[in-house]
MDAnalysis code that builds the backbone (N, CA, C; Angstrom):
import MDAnalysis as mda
import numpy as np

u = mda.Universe.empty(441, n_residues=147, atom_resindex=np.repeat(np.arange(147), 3), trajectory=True)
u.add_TopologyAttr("name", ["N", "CA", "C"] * 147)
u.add_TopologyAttr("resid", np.arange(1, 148))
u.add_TopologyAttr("resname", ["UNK", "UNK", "UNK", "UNK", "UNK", "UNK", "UNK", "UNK", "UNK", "UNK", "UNK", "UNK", "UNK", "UNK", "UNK", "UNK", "UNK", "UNK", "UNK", "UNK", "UNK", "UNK", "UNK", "UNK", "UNK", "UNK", "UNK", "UNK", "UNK", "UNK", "UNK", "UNK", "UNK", "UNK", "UNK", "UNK", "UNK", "UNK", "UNK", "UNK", "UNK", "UNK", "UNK", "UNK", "UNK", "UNK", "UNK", "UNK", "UNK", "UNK", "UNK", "UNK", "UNK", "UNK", "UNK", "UNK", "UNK", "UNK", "UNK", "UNK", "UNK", "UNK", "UNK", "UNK", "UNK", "UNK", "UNK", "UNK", "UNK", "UNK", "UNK", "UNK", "UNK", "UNK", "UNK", "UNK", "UNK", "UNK", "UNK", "UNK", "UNK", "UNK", "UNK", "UNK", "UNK", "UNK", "UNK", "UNK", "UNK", "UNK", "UNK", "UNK", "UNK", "UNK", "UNK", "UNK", "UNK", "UNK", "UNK", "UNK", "UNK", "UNK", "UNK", "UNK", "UNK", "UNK", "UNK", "UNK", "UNK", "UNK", "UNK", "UNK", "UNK", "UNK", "UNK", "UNK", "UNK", "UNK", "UNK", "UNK", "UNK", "UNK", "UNK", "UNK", "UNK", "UNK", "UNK", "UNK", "UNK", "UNK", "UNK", "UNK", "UNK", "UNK", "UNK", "UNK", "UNK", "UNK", "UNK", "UNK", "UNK", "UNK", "UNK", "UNK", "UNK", "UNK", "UNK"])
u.atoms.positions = np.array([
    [-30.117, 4.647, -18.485],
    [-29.340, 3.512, -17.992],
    [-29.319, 3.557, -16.464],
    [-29.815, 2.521, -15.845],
    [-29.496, 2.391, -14.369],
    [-27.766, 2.313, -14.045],
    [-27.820, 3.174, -12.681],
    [-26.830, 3.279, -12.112],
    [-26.074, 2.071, -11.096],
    [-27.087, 1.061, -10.949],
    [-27.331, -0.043, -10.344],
    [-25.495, -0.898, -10.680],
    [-25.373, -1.064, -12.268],
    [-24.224, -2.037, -12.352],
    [-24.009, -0.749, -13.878],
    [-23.577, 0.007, -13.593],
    [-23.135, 1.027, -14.971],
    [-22.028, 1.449, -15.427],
    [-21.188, 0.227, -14.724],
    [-18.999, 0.219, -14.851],
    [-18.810, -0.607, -15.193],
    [-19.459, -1.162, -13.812],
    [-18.748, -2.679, -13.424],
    [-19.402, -3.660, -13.637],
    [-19.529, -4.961, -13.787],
    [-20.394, -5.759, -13.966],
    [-20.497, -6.762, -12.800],
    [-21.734, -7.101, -12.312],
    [-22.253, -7.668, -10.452],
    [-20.677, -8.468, -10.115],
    [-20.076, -9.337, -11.554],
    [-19.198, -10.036, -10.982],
    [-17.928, -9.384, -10.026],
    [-17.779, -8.214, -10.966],
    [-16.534, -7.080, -10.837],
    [-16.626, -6.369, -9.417],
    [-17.906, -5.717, -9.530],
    [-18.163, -5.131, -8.224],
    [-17.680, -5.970, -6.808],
    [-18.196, -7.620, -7.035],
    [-18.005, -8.602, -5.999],
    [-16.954, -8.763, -5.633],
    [-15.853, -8.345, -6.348],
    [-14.435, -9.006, -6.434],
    [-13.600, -7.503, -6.115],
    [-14.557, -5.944, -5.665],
    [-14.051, -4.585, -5.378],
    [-14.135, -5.049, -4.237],
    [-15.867, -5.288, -3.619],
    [-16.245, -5.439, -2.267],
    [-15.248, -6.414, -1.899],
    [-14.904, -7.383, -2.323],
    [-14.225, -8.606, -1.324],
    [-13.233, -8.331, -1.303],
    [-12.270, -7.296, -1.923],
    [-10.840, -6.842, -1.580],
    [-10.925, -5.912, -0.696],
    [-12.267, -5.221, -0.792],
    [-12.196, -4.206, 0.546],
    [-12.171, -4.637, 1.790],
    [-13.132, -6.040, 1.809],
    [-13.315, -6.680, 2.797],
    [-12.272, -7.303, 3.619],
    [-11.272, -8.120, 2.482],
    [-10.154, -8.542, 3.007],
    [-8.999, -7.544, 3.562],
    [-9.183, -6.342, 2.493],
    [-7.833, -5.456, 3.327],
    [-8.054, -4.812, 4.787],
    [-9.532, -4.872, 5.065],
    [-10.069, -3.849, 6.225],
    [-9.976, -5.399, 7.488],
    [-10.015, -6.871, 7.034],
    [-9.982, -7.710, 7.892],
    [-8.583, -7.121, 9.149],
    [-7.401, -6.678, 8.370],
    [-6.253, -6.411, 9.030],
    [-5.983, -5.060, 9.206],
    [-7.005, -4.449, 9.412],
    [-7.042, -2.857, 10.195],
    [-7.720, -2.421, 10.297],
    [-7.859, -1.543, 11.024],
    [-8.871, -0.348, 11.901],
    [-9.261, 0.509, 10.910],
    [-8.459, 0.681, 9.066],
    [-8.822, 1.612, 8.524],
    [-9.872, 1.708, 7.694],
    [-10.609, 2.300, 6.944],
    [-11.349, 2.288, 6.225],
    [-11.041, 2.606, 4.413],
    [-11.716, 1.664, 4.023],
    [-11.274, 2.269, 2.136],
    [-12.901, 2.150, 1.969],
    [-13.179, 3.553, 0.719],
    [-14.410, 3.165, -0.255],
    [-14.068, 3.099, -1.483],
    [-14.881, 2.806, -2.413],
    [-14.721, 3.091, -3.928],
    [-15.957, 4.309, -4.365],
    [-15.438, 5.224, -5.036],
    [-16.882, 6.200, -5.294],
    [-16.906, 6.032, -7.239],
    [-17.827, 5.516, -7.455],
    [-17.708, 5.794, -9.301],
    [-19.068, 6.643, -9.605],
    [-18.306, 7.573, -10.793],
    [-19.420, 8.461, -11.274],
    [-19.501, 8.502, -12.580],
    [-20.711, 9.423, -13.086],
    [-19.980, 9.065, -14.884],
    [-19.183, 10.341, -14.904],
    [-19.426, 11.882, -14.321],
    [-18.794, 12.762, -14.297],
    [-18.226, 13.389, -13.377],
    [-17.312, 13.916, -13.477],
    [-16.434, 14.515, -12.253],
    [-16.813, 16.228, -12.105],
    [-17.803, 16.440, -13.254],
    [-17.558, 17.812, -13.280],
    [-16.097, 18.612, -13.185],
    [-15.393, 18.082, -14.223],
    [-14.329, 18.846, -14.599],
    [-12.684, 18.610, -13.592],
    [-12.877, 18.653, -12.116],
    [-11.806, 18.417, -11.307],
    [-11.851, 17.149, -10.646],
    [-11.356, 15.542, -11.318],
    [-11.630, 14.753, -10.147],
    [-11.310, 14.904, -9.070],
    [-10.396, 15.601, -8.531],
    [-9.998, 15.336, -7.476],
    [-10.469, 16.273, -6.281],
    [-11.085, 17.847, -7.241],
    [-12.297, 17.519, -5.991],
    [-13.453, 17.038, -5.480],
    [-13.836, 16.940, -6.951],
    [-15.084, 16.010, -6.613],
    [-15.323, 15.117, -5.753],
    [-13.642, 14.025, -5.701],
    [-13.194, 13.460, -4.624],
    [-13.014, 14.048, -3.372],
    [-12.659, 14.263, -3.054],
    [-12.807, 15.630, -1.704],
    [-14.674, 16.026, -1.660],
    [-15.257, 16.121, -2.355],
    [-16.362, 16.191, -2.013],
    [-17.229, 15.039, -1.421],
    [-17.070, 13.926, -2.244],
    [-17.413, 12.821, -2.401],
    [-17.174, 12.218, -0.724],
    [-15.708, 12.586, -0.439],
    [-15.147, 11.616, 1.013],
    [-16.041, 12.252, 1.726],
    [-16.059, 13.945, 1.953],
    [-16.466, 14.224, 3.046],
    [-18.100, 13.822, 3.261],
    [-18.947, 13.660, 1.794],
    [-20.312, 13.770, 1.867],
    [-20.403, 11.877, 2.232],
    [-19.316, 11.156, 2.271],
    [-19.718, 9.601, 2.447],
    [-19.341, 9.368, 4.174],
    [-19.014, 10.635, 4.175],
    [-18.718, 10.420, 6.022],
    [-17.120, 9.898, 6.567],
    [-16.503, 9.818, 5.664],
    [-15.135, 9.549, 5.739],
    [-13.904, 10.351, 6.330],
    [-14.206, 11.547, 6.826],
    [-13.849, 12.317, 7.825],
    [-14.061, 11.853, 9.165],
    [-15.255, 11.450, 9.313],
    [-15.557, 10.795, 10.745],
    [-15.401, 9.694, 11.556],
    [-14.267, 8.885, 10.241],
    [-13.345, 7.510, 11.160],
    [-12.770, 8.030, 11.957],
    [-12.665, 7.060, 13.480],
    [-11.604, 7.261, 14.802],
    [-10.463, 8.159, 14.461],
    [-9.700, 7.786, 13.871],
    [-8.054, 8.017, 13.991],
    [-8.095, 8.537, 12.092],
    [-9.244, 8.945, 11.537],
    [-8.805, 9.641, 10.341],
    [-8.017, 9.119, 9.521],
    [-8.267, 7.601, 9.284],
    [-7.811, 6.488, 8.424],
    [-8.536, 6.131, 7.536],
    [-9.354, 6.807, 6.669],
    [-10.202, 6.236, 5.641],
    [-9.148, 6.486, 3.885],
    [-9.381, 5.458, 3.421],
    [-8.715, 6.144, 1.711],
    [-10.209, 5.931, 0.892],
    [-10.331, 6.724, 0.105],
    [-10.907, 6.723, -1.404],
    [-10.587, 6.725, -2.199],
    [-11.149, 5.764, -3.150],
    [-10.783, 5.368, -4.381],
    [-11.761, 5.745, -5.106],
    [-11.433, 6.935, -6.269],
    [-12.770, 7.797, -7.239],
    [-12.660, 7.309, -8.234],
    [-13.173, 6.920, -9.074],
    [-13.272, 6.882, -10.590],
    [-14.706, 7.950, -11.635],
    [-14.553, 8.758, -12.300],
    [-15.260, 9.237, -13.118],
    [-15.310, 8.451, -14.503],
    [-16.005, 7.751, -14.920],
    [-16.044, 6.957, -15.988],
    [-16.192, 7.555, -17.060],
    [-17.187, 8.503, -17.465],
    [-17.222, 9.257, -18.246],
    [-15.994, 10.260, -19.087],
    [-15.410, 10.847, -18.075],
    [-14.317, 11.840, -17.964],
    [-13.133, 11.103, -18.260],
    [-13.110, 9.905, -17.870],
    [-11.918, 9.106, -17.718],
    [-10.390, 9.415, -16.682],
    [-11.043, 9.883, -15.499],
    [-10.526, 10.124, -14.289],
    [-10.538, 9.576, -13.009],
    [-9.310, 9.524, -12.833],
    [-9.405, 8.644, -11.337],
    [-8.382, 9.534, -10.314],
    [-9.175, 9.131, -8.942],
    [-7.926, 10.365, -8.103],
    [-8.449, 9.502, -6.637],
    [-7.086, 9.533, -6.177],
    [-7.286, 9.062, -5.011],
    [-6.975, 9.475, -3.486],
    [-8.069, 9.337, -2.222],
    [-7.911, 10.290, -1.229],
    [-7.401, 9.462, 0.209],
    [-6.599, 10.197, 0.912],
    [-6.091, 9.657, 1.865],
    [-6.486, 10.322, 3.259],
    [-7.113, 10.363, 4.009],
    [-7.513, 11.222, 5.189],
    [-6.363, 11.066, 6.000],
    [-6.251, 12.590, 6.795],
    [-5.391, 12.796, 7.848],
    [-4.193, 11.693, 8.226],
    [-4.865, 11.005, 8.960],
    [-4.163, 10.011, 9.596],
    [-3.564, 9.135, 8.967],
    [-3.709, 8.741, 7.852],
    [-3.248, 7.919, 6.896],
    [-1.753, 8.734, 6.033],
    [-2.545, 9.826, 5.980],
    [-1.572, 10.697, 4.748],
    [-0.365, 11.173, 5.480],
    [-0.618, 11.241, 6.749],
    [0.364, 11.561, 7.829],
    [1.587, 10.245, 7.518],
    [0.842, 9.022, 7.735],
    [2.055, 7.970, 8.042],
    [2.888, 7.144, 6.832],
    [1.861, 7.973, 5.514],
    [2.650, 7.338, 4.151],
    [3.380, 8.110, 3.373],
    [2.822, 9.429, 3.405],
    [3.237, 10.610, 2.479],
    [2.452, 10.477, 1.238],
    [3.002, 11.115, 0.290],
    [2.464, 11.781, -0.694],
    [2.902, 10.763, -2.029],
    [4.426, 10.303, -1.761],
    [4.945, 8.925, -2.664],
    [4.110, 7.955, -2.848],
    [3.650, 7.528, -1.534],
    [2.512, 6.448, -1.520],
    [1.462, 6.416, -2.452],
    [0.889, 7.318, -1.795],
    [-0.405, 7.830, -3.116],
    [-0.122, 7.981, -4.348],
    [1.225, 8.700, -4.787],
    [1.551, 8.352, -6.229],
    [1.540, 7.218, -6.819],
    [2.619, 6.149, -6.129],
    [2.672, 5.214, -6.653],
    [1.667, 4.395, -6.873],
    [0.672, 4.403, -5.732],
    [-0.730, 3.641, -5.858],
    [-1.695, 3.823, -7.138],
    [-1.351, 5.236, -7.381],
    [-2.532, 5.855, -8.211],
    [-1.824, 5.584, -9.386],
    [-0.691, 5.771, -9.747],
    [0.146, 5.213, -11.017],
    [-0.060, 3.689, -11.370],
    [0.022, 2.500, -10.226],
    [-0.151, 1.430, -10.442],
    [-1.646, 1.151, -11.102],
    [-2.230, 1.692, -10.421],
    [-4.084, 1.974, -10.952],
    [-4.181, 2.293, -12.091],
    [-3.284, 3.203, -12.463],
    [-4.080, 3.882, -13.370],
    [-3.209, 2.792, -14.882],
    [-2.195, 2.308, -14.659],
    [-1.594, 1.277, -15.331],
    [-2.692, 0.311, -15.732],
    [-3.009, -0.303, -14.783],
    [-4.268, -1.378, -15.112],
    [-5.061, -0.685, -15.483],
    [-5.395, 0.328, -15.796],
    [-6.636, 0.988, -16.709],
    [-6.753, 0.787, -17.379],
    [-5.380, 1.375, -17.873],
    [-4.645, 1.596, -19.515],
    [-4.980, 0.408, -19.943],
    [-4.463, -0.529, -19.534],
    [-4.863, -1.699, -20.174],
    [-6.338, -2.864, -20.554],
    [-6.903, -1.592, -19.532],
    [-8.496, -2.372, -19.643],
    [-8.851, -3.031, -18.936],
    [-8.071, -2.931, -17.507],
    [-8.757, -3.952, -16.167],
    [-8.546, -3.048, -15.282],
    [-9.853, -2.654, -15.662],
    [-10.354, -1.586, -14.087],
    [-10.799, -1.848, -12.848],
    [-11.758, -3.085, -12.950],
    [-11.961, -3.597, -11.559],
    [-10.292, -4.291, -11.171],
    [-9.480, -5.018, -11.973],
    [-8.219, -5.570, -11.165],
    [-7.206, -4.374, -10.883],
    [-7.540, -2.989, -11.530],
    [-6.428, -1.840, -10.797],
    [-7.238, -1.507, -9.595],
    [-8.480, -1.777, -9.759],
    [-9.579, -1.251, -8.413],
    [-8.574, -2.209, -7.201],
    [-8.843, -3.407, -7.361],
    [-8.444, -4.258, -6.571],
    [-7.326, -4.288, -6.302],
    [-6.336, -4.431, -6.954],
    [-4.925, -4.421, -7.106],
    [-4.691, -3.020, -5.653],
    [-4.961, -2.004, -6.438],
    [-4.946, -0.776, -5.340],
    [-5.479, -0.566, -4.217],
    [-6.652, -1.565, -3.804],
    [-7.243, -1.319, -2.498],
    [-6.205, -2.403, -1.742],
    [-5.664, -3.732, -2.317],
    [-4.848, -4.539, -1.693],
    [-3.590, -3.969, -0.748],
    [-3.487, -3.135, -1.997],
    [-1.874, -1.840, -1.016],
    [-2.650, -1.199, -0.587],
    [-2.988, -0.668, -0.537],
    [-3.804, 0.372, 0.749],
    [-4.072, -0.722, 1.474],
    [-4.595, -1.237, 1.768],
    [-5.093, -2.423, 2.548],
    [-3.434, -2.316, 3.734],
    [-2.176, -3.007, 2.964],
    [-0.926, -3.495, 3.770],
    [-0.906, -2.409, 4.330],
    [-0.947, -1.133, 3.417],
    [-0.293, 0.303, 4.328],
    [-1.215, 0.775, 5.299],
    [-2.305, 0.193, 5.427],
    [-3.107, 0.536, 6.882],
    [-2.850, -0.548, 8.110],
    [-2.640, -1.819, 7.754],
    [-2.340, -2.673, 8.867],
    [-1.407, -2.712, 9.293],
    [-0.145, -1.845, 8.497],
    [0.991, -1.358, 9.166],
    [0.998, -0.514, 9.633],
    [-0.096, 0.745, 9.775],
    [0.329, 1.766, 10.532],
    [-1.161, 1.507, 11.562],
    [-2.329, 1.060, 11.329],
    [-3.123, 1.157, 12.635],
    [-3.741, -0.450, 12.087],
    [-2.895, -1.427, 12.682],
    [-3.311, -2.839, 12.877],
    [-4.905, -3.069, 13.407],
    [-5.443, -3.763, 12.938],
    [-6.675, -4.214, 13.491],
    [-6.725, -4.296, 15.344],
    [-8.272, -4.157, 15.471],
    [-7.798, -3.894, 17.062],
    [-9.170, -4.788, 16.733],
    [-9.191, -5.513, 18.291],
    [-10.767, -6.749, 19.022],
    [-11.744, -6.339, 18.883],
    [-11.878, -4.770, 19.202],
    [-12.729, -3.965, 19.225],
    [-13.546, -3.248, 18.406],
    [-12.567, -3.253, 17.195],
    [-12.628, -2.721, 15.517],
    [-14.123, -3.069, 15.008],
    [-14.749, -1.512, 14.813],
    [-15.983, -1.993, 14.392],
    [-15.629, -1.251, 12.407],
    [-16.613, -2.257, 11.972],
    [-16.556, -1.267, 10.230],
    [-17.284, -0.641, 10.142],
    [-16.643, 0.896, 10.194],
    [-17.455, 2.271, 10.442],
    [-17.993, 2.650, 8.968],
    [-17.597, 2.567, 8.156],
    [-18.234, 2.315, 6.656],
    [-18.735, 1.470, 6.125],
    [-19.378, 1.613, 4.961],
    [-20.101, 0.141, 4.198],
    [-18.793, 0.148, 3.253],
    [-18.686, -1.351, 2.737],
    [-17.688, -1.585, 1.653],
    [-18.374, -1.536, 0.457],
    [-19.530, -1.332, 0.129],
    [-20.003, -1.432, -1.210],
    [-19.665, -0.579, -1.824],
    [-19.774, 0.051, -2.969],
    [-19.601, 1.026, -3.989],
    [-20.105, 1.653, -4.354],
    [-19.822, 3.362, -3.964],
    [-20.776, 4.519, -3.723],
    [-20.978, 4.833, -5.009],
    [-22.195, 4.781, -5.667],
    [-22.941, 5.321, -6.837],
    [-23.767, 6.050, -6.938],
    [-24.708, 6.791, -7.765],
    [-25.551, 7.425, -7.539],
    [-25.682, 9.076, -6.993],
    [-26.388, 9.549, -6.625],
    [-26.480, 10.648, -6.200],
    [-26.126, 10.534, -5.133],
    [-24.989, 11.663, -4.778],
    [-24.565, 11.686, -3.636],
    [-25.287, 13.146, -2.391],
])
């Protein structure tokens, strides 16, 4: 099976990218989505692996979030770099990842995808607002494949 559309379907994906797009319109921060079929056992480091190998350490001000999903495993975990995790705490991320993982449960994974990049989205333009200058230091598409 190609890895090409192997979650989501072209429509779904369109509607990840364009929430990324819109939440990053109103800040300096960065969000990705990483989907795999396996996590090898710990999503959440895999996630931690995943950020650092997509370059997400190397935003300005250490504002990037990730959003992981292991499809296979049926795991999702989500990452907040430095600067971010600094100005929301640890509640934040709960609640985000709880709201997510709600829409799972129910079988709308691209709308918890979305749903969750939307709040991340507010909680970055409240703490590092878009600047004139603001370039998008990441791609918004959806990291698949071999990393």
């Amino acid at each position: 099976m190609s890895d090409q559309h192997f979650f989501f379907t072209p429509e779904q994906e369109s509607e990840i990218t364009n929430a990324i797009g819109k939440a990053e319109k109103a800040t300096s921060g960065e969000i990705r989505v990483r989907v795999e079929h396996k996590s090898n056992g710990d999503a959440y480091k895999r996630a931690v692996y995943a950020f650092e190998k997509l370059g997400m350490t190397k935003t300005e001000l250490r504002n990037g979030i990730l959003f992981y999903l292991s499809t296979d495993d049926h795991q999702f975990a989500l990452i907040g770099d430095k600067g971010i995790h600094e100005k929301v705490g640890q509640s934040f991320w709960d609640s985000i990842r709880d709201a997510v993982i709600s829409k799972f449960k129910e079988g709308d994974f691209s709308g918890g995808m979305v749903d969750g990049i939307l709040k991340c989205g507010d909680a970055l333009a409240e703490h590092f607002p878009y600047q004139e200058d603001d370039v998008n230091e990441l791609s918004d598409d959806i990291s698949k494949g071999k990393l």
